[in-house]
C-alpha positions as CSV (number, residue, x, y, z in Angstrom):
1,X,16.8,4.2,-11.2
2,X,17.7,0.9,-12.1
3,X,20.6,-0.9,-12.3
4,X,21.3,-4.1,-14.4
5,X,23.4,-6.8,-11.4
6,X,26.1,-7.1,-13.9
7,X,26.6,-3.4,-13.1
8,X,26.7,-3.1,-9.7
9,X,28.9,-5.9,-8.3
10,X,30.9,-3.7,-6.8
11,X,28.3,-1.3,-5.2
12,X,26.2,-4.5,-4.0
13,X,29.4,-5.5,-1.8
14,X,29.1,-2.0,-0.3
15,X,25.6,-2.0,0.5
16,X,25.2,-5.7,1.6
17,X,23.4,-6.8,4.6
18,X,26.8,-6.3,6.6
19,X,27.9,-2.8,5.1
20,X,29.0,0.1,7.7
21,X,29.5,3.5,6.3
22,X,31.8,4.0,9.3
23,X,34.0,1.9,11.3
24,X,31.2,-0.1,13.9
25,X,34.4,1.2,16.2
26,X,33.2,4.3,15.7
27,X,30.1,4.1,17.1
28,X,29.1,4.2,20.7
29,X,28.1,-0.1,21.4
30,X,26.1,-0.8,23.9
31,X,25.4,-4.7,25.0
32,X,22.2,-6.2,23.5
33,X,19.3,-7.3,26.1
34,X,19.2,-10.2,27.5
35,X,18.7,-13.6,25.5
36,X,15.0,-14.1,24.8
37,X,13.6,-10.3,24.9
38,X,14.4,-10.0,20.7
39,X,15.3,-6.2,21.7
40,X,12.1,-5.9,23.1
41,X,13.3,-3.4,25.9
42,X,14.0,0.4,26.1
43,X,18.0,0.7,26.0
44,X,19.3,3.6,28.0
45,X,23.0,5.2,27.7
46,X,24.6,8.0,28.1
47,X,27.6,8.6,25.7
48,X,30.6,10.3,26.1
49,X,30.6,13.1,24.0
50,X,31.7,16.9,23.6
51,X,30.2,19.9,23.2
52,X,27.8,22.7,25.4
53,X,24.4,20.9,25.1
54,X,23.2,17.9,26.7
55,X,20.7,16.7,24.7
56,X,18.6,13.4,25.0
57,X,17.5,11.2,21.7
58,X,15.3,8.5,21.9
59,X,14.8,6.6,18.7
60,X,12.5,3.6,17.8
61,X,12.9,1.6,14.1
62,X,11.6,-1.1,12.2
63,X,14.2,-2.7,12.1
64,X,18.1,-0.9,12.4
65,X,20.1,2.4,12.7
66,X,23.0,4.0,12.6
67,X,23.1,7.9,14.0
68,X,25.7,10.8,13.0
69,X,25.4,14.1,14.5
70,X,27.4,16.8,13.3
71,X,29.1,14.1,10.4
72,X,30.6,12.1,13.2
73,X,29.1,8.9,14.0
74,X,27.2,8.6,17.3
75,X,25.2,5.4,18.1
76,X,24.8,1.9,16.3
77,X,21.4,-0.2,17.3
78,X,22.1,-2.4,19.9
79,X,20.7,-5.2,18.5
80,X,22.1,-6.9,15.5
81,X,19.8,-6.3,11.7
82,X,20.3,-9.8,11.2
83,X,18.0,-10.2,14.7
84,X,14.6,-11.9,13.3
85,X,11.8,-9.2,14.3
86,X,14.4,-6.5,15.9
87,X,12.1,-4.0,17.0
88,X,13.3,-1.8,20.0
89,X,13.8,1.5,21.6
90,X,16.7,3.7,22.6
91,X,17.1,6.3,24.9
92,X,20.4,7.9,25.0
93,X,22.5,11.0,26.1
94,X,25.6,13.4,24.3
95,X,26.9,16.5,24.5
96,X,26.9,18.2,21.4
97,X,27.2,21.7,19.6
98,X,24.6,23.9,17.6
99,X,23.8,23.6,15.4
100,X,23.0,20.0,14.8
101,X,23.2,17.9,11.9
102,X,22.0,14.9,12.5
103,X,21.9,11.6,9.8
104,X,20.4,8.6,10.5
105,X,20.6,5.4,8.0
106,X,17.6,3.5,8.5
107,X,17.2,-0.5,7.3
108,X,14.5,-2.9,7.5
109,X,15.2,-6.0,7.6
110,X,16.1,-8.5,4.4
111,X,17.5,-11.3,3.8
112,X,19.1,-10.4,0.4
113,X,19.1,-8.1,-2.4
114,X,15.6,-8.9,-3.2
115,X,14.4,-7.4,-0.1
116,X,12.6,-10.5,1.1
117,X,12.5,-12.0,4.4
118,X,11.8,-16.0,5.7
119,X,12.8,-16.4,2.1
120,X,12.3,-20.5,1.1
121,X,9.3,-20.5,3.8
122,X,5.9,-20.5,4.1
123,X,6.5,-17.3,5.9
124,X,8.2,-15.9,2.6
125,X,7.3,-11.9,2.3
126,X,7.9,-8.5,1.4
127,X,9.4,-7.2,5.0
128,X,8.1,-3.3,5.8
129,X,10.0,-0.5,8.0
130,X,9.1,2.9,10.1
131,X,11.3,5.2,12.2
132,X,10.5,8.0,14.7
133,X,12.9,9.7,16.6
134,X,12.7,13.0,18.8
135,X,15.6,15.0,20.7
136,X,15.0,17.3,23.7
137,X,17.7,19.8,24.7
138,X,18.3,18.2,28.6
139,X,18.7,21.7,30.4
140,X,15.3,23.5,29.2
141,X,13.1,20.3,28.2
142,X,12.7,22.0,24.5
143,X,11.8,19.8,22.0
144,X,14.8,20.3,19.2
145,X,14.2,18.0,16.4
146,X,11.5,15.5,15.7
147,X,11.0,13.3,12.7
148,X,8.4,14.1,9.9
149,X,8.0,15.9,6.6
150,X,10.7,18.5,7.3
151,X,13.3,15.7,7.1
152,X,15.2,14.3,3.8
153,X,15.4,11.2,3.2
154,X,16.7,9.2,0.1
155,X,15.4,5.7,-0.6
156,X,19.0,3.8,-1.0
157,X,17.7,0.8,-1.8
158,X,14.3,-0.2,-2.9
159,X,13.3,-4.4,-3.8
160,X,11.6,-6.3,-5.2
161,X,10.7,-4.6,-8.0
162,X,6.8,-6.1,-8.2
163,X,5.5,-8.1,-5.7
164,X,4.6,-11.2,-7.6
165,X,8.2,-11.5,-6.3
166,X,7.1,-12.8,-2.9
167,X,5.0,-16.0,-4.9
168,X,8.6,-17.2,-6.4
169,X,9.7,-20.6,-5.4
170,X,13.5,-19.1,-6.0
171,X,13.4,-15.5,-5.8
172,X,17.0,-14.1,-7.4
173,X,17.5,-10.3,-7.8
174,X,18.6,-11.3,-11.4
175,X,14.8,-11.6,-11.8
176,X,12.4,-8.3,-13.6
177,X,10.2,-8.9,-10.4
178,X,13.0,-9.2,-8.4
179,X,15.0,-6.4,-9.4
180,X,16.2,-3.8,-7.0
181,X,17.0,-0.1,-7.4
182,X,20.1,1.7,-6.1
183,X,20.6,4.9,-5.2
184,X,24.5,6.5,-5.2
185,X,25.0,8.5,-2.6
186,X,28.1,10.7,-1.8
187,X,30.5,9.4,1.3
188,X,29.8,12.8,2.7
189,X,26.0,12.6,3.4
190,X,26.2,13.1,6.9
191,X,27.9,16.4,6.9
192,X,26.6,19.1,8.0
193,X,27.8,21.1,4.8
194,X,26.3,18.7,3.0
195,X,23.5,19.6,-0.1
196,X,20.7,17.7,0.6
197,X,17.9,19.9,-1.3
198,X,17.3,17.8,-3.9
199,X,16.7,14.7,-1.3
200,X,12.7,14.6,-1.0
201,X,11.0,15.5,2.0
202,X,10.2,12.3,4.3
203,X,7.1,10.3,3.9
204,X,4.8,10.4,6.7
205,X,3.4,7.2,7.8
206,X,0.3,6.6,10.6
207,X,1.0,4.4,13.3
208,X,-1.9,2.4,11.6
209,X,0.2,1.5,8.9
210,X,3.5,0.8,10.6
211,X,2.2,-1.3,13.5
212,X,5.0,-0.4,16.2
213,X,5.4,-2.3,18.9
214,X,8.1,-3.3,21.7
215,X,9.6,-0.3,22.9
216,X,7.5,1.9,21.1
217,X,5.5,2.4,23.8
218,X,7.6,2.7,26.1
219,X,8.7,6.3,25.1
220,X,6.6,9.5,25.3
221,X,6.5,10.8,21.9
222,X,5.9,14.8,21.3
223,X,2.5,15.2,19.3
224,X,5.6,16.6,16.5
225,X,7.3,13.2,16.2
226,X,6.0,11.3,13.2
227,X,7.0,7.7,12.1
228,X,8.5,8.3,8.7
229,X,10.2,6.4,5.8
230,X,10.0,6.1,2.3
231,X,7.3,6.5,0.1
232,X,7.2,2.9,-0.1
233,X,6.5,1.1,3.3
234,X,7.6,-2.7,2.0
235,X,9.9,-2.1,-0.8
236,X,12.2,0.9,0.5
237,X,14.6,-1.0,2.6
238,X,17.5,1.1,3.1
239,X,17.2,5.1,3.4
240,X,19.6,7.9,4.3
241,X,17.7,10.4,6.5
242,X,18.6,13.9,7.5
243,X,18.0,17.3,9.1
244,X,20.1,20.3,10.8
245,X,18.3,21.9,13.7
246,X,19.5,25.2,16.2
247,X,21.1,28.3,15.4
């Protein structure tokens, strides 16, 4: 679907680069790594929540998220979307109950609305994202949730609208090729009572394709978890992803 930028003003200021669909308060923050590594470490924490299951997430995305479990919002990336090249790796602790909803907003990195990066140099491209995440009940060492086709995920934001866009000497999002397309989604989408039936089922993508790298590696991924996004590697840039798992 899209949206004319005449229409949207308002919507644009909620899903600019800076938007937070909760409070960053909310969130557990943990302190990036140190100057120089780009996020190029594995970030361990254990946060301080309730409930009868210790469970252990480890998550790796090209480039940002934001995690809910249950609706509640858990963990924020420790380092910064507006980090050039933030790719890294968290492994992390919580108590939690079953079963478990959990929501993750994924973003790639871009530099505006048209969903370009290094915009104005040479550099000047079409950015491209990924995600993979697995969970592991801490008592038994069963694998509860990993990422692939069984997931939702809704494609938020999509630019540019052609590619051609990259080639512009002054790419605007005012422009056809430019365009992006906007997705509404209710404030609610990371309930647990939450519809999410008509979301489609995540796109698969091979490693091939995503190229992950720092802190990737670092984490031994069950054969189940899959590095998903949207259908559209380089133009989806912002995606609400979900799944309940347990009884």
């Amino acid at each position: 679907m899209y949206f004319s930028p005449k229409h949207v003003t308002a919507f644009l200021l909620a899903i600019a680069i800076g938007f937070s669909a909760a409070p960053a308060a909310s969130f557990a923050q943990k302190p990036p790594p140190p100057p120089g590594g780009k996020g190029q470490d594995l970030n361990e924490s254990k946060i301080d929540t309730q409930g009868a299951h210790a469970v252990l997430g480890e998550v790796w995305v090209d480039n940002w998220f934001k995690l809910y479990i249950n609706g509640k919002p858990l963990l924020e990336d420790s380092v910064s979307i507006r980090t050039e090249r933030s790719f890294n790796a968290e492994r992390f602790e919580f108590n939690t109950d079953f079963p478990m909803t959990i929501a993750f907003e994924f973003r790639d990195f871009m530099e505006d609305e048209t969903g370009l990066e290094y915009i104005g140099t040479r550099r000047q491209q079409m950015g491209d994202g990924g995600a993979i995440a697995q969970f592991t009940d801490l008592a038994s060492g069963k694998l509860l949730a990993a990422t692939g086709s069984d997931w939702r995920c809704i494609t938020v934001q999509s630019a540019p609208a052609d590619t051609s866009c990259e080639r512009e000497r002054n790419p605007d999002v005012s422009m056809t090729n430019c365009a992006q397309s906007l997705a509404e989604v209710p404030s609610n989408w990371t309930a647990p009572s939450f519809d999410d039936s008509s979301w489609p089922k995540a796109s698969v993508h091979t490693a091939h394709d995503v190229r992950p790298k720092d802190g990737y590696d670092r984490i031994a991924w069950d054969k189940a978890a899959k590095l998903i996004w949207g259908p559209d590697l380089q133009k989806d840039n912002i995606l609400y992803c979900r799944v309940t798992v347990g009884g």
